[in-house]
C-alpha positions as CSV (number, residue, x, y, z in Angstrom):
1,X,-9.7,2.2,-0.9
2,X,-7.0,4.9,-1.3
3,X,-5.3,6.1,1.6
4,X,-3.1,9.6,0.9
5,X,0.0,9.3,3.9
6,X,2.4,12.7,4.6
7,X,5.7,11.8,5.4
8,X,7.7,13.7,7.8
9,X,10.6,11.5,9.2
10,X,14.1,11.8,10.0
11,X,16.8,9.0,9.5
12,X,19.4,7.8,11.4
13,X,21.4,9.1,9.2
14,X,20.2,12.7,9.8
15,X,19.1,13.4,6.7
16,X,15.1,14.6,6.6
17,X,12.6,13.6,4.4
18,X,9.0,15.0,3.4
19,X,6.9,12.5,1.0
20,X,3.3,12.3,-0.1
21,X,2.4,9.0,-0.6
22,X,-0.7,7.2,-2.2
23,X,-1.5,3.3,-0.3
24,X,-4.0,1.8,-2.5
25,X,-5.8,-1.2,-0.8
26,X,-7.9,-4.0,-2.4
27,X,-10.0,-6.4,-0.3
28,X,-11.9,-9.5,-0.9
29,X,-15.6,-10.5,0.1
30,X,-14.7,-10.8,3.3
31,X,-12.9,-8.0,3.9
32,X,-9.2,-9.2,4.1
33,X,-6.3,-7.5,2.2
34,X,-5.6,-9.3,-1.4
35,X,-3.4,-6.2,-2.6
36,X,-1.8,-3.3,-1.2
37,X,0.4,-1.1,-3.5
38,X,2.1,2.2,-2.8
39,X,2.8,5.3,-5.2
40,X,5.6,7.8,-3.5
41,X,8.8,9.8,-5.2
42,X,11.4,6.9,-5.5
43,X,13.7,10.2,-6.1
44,X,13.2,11.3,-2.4
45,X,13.6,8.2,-1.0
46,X,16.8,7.0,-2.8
47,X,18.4,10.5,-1.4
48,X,17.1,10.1,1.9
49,X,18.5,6.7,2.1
50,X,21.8,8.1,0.9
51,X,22.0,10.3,3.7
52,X,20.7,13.4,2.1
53,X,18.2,15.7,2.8
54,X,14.8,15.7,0.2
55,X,11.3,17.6,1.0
C-alpha cells in the first residue's frame, strides 16, 4: 500500500515547510506492519531543520 502525505507544518523555529511525501507500507498475512518506508526531499527537510524556510 502507498500512501501520498502533503506536508504543511511550521517549526518551532519559524521556519515553514511544504513536502510531498510517499509512505509505503508492507503487511503480512495477518495484516500487521512488517515494513514501512518513507520517500520525501531530504533537501527540504535538512533546511527546515536549520531554521529556514523550504516549499
Amino acid at each position: 500500500m502507498v500512501a501520498e502525505i502533503e506536508i504543511d507544518a511550521v517549526l518551532p523555529s519559524g521556519a515553514r515547510m511544504v513536502d510531498q511525501n510517499l509512505h509505503l507500507w508492507s503487511f503480512d498475512e495477518s495484516g500487521r506492519v512488517t515494513r514501512l518506508r518513507t520517500y520525501g526531499d531530504t533537501a527540504k527537510l535538512i533546511a527546515a531543520h536549520a531554521g529556514e524556510s523550504a516549499s
